[in-house]
N, CA, C and O atoms as CSV, one atom per row, in Angstrom:
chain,resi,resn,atom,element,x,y,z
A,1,UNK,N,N,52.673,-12.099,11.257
A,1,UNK,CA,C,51.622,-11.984,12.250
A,1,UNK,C,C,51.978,-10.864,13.225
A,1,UNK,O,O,53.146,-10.674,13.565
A,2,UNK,N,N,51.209,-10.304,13.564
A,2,UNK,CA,C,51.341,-8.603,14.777
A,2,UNK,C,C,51.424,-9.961,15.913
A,2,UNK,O,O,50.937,-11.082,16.060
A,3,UNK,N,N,52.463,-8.947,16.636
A,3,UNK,CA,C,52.402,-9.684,18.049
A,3,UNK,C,C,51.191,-8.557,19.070
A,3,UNK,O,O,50.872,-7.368,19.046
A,4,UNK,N,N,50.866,-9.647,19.801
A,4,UNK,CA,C,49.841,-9.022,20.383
A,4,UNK,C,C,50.802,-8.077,21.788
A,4,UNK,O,O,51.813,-8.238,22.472
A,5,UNK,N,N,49.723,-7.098,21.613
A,5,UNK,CA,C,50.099,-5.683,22.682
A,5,UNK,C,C,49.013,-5.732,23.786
A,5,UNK,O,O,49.124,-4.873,24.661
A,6,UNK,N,N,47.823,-6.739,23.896
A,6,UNK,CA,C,46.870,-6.756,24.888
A,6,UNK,C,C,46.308,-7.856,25.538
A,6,UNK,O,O,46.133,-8.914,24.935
A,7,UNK,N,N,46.051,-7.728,26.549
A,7,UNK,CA,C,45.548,-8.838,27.022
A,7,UNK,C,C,44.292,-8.978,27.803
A,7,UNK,O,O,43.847,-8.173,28.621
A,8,UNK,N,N,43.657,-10.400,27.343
A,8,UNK,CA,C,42.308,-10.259,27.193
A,8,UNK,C,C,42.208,-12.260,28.197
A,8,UNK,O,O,42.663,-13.337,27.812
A,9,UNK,N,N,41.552,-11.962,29.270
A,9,UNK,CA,C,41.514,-13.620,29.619
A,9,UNK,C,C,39.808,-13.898,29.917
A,9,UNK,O,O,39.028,-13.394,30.725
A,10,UNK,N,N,39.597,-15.299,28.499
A,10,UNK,CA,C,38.309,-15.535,28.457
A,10,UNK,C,C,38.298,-16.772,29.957
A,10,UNK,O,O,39.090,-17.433,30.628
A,11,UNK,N,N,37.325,-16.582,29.884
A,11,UNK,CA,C,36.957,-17.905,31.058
A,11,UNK,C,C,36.267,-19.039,30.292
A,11,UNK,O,O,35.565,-18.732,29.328
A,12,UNK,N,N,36.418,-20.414,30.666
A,12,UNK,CA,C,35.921,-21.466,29.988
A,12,UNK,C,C,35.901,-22.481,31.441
A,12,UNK,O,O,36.540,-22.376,32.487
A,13,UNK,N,N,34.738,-23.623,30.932
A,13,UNK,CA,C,34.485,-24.493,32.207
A,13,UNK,C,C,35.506,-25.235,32.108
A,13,UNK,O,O,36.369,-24.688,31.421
A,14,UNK,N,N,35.847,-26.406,32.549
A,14,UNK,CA,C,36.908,-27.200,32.776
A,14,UNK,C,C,36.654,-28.339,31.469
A,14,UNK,O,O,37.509,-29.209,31.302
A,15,UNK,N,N,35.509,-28.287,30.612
A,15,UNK,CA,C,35.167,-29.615,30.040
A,15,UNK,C,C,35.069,-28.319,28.518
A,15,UNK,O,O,35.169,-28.652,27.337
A,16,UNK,N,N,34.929,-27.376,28.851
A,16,UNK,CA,C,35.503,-26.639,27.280
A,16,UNK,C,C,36.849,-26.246,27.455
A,16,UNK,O,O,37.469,-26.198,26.392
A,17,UNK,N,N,37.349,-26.017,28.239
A,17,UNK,CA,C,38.839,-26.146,28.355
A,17,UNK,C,C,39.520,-27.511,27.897
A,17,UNK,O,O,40.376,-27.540,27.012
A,18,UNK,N,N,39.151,-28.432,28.450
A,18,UNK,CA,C,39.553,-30.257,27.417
A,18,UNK,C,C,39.279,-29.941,26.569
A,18,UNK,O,O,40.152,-30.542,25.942
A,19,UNK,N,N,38.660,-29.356,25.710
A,19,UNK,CA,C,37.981,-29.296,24.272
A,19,UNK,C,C,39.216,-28.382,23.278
A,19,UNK,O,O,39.976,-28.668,22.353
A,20,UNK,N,N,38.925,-27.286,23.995
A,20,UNK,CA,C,40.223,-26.502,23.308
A,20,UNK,C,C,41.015,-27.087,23.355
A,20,UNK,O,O,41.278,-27.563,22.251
A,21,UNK,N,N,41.900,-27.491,24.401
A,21,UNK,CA,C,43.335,-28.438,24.332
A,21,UNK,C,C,43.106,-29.500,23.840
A,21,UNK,O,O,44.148,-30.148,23.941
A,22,UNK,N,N,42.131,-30.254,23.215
A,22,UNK,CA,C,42.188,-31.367,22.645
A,22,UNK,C,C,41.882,-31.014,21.122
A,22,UNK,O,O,42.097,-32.077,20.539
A,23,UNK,N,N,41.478,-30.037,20.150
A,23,UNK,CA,C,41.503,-29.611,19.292
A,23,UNK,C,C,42.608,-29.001,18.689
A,23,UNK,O,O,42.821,-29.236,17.499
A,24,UNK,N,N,43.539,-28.060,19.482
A,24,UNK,CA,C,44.717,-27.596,19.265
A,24,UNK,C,C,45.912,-29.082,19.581
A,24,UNK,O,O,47.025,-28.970,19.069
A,25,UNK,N,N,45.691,-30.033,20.183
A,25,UNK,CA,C,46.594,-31.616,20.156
A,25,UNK,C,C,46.443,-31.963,18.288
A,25,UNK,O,O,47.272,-32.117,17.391
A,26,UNK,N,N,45.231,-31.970,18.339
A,26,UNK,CA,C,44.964,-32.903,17.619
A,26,UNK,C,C,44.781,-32.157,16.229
A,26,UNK,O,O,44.497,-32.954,15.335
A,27,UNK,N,N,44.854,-31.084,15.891
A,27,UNK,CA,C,44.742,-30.459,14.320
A,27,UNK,C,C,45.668,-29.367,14.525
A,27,UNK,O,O,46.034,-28.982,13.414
A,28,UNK,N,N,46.373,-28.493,15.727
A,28,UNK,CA,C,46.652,-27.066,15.259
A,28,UNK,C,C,47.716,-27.190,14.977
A,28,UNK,O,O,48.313,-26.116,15.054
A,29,UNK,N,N,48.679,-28.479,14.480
A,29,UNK,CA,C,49.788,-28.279,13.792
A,29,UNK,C,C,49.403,-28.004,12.156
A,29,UNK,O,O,50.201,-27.347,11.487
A,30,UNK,N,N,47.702,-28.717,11.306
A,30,UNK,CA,C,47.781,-29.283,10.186
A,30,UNK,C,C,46.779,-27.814,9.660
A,30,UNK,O,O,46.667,-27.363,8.521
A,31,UNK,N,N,46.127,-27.302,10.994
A,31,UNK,CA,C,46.054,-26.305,10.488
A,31,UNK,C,C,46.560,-24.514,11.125
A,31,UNK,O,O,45.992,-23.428,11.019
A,32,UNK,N,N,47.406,-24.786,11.546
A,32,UNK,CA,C,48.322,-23.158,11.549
A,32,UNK,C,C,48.735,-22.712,13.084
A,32,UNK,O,O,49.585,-21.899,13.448
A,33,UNK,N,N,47.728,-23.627,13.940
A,33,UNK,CA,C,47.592,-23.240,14.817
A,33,UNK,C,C,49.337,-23.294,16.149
A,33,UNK,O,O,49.910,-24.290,16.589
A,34,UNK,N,N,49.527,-22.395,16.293
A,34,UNK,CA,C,51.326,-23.101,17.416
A,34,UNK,C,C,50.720,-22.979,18.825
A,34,UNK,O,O,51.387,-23.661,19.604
A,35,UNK,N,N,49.637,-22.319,19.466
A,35,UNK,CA,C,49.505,-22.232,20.839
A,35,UNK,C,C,47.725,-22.201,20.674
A,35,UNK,O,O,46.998,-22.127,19.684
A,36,UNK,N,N,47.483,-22.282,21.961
A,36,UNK,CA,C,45.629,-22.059,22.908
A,36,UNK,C,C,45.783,-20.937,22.375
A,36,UNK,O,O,45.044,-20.934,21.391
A,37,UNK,N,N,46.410,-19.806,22.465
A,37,UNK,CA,C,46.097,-18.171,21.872
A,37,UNK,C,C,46.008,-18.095,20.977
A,37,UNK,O,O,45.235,-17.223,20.579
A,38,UNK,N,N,46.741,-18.961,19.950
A,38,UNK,CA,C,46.271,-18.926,18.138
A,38,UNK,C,C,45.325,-19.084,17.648
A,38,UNK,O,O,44.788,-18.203,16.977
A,39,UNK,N,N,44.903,-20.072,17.803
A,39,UNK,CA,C,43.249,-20.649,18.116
A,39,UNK,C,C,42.159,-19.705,18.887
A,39,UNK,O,O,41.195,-19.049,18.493
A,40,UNK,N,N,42.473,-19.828,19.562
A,40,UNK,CA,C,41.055,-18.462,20.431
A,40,UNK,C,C,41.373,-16.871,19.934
A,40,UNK,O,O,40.400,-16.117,19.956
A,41,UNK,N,N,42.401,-16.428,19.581
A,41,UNK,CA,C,42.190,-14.944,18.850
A,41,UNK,C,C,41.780,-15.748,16.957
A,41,UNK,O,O,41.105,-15.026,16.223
A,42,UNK,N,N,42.098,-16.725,16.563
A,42,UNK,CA,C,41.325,-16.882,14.927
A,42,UNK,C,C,40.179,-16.798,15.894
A,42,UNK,O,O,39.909,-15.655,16.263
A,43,UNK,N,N,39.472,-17.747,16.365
A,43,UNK,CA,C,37.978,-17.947,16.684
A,43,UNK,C,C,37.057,-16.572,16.929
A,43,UNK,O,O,35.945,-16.270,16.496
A,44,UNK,N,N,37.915,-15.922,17.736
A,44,UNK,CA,C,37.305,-14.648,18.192
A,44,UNK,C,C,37.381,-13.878,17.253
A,44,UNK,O,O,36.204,-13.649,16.974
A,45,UNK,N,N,38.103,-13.240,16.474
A,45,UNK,CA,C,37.989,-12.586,15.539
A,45,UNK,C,C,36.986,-12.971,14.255
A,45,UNK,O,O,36.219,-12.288,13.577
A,46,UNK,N,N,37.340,-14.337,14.242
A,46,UNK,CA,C,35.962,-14.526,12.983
A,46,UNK,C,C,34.437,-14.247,13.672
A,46,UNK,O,O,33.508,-13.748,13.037
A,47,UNK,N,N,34.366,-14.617,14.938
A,47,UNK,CA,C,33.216,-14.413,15.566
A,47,UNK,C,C,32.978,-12.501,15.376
A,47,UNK,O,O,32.030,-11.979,14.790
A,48,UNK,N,N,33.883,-11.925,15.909
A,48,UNK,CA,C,33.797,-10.513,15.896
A,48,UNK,C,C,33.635,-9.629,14.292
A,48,UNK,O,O,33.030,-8.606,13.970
A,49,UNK,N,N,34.400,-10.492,13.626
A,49,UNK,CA,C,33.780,-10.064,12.022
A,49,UNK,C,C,32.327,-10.506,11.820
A,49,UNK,O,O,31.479,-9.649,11.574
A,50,UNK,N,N,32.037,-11.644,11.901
A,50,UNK,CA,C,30.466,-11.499,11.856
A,50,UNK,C,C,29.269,-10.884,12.630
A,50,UNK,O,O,28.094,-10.831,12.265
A,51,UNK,N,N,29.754,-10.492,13.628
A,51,UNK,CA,C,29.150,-9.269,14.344
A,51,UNK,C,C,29.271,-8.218,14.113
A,51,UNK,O,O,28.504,-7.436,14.675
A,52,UNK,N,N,30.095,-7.793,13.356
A,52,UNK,CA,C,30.237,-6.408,12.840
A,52,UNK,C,C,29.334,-6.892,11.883
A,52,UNK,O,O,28.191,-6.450,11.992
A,53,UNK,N,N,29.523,-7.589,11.086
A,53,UNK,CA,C,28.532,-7.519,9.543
A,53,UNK,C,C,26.865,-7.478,9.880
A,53,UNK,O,O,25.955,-6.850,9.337
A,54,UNK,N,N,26.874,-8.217,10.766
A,54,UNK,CA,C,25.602,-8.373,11.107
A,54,UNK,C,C,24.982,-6.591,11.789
A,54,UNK,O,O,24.231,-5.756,11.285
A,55,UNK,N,N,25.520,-6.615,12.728
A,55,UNK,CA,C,24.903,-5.422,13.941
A,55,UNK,C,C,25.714,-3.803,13.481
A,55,UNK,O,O,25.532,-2.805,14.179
A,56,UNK,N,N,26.433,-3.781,12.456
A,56,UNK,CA,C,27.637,-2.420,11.899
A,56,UNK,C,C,27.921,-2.802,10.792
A,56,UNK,O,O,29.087,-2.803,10.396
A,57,UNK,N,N,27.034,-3.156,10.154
A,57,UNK,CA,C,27.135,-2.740,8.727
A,57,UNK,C,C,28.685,-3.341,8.219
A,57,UNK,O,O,29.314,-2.502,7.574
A,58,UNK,N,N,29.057,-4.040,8.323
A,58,UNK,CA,C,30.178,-4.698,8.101
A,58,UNK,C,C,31.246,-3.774,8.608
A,58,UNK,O,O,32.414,-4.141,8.481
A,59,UNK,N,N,31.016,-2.771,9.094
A,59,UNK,CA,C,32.354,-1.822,9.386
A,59,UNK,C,C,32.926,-2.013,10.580
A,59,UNK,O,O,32.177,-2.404,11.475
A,60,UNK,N,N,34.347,-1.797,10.896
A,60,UNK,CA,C,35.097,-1.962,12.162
A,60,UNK,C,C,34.282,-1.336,13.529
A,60,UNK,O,O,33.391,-0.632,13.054
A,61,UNK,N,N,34.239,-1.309,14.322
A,61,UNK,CA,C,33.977,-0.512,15.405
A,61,UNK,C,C,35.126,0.641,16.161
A,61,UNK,O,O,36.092,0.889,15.439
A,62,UNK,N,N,35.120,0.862,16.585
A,62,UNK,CA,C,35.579,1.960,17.404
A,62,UNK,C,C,36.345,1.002,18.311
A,62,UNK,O,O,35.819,-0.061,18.639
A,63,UNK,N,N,37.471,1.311,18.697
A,63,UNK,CA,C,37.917,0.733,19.641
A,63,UNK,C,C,37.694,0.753,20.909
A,63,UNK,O,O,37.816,1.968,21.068
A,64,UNK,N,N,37.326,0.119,22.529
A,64,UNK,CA,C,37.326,0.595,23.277
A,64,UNK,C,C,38.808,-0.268,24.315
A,64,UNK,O,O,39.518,-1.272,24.261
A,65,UNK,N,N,38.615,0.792,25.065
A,65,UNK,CA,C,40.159,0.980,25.642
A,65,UNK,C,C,40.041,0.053,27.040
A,65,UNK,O,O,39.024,0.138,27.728
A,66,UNK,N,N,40.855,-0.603,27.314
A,66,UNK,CA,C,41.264,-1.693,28.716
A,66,UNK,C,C,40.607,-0.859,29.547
A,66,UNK,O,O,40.270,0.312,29.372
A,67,UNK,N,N,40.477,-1.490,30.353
A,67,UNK,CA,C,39.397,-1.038,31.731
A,67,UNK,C,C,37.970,-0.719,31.282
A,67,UNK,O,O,37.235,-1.094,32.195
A,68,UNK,N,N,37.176,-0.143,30.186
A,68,UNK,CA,C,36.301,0.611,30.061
A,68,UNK,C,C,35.216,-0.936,30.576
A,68,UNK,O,O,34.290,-0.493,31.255
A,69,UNK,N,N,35.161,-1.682,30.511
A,69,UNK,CA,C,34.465,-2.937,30.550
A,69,UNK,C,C,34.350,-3.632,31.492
A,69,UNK,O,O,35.495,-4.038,31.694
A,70,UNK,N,N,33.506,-4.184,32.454
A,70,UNK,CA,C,33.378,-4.563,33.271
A,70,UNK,C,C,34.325,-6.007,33.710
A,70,UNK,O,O,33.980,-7.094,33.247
A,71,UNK,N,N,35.637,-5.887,34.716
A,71,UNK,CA,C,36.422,-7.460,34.205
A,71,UNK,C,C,35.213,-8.586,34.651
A,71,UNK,O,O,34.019,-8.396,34.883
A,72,UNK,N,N,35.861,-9.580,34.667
A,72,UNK,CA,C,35.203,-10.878,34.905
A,72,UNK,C,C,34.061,-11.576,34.724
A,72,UNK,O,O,33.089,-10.982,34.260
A,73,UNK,N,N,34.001,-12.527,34.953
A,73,UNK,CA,C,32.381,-13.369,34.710
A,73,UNK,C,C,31.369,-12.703,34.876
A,73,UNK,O,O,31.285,-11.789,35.696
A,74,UNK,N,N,30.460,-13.076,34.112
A,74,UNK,CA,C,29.010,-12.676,34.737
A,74,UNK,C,C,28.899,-12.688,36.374
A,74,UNK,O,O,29.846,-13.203,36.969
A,75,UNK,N,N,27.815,-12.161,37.143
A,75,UNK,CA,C,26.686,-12.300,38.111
A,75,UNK,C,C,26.484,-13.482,37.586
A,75,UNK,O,O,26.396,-13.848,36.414
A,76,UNK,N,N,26.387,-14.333,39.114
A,76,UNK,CA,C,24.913,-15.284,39.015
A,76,UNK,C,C,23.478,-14.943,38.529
A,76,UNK,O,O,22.658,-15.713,38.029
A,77,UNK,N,N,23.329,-13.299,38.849
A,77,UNK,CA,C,21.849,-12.769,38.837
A,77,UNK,C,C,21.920,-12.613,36.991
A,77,UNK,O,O,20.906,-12.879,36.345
A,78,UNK,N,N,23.087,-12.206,36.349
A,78,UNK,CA,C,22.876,-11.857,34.650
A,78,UNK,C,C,23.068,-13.635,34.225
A,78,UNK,O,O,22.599,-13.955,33.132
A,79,UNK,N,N,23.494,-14.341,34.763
A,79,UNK,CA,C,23.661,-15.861,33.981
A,79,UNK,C,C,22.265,-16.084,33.928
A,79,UNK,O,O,21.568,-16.015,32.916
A,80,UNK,N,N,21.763,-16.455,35.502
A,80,UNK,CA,C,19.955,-16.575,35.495
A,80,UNK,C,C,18.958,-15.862,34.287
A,80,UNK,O,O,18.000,-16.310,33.657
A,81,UNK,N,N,19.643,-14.558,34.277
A,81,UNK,CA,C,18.523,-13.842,33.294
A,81,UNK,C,C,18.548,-14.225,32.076
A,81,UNK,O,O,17.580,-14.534,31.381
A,82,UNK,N,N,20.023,-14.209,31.696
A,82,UNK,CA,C,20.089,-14.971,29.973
A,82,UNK,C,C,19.794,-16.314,29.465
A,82,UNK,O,O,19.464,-16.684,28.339
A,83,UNK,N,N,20.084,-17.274,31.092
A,83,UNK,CA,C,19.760,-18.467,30.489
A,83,UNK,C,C,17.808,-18.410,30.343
A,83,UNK,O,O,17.124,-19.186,29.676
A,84,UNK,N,N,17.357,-17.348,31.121
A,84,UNK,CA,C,15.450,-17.299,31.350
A,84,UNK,C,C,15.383,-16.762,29.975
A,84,UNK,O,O,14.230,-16.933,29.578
A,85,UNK,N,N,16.116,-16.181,29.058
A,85,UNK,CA,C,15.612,-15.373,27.708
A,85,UNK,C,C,16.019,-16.343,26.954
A,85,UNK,O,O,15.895,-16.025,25.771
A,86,UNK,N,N,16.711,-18.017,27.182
A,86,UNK,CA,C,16.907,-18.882,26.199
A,86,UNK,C,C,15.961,-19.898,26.301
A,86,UNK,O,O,15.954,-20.820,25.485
């Protein structure tokens, strides 16, 4: 396994946070998993492969580089808007 060279911190509520730690208790020995980071980079990456397939033609993207991205949570004002387009 590459050891990771970056760091990336998702935010989760307090009741998907129990969730993760109670999924990685309870299976990530039977299936591969040794830490919360094992588990959330598989998850993310399978998520990010099917977004490539879907929206890039199955191909990698381009990398973009730390900082280029806005850090932290949403706005209250972008949560409002996405939850109004659901």
């Amino acid at each position: 396994m590459t050891r990771p060279t970056a760091h990336i911190t998702p935010y989760f509520t307090a009741a998907q946070a129990d969730q993760v730690r109670a999924a990685l208790q309870a299976t990530g020995a039977v299936e591969g998993y040794a830490s919360i980071s094992d588990l959330v980079v598989a998850a993310t990456m399978r998520e990010v492969k099917r977004l490539q397939r879907k929206h890039n033609a199955g191909r990698v993207w381009d990398g973009v580089p730390a900082g280029a991205l806005r850090p932290g949570m949403r706005t209250r004002a972008e949560t409002a808007a996405s939850e109004d387009r659901n």
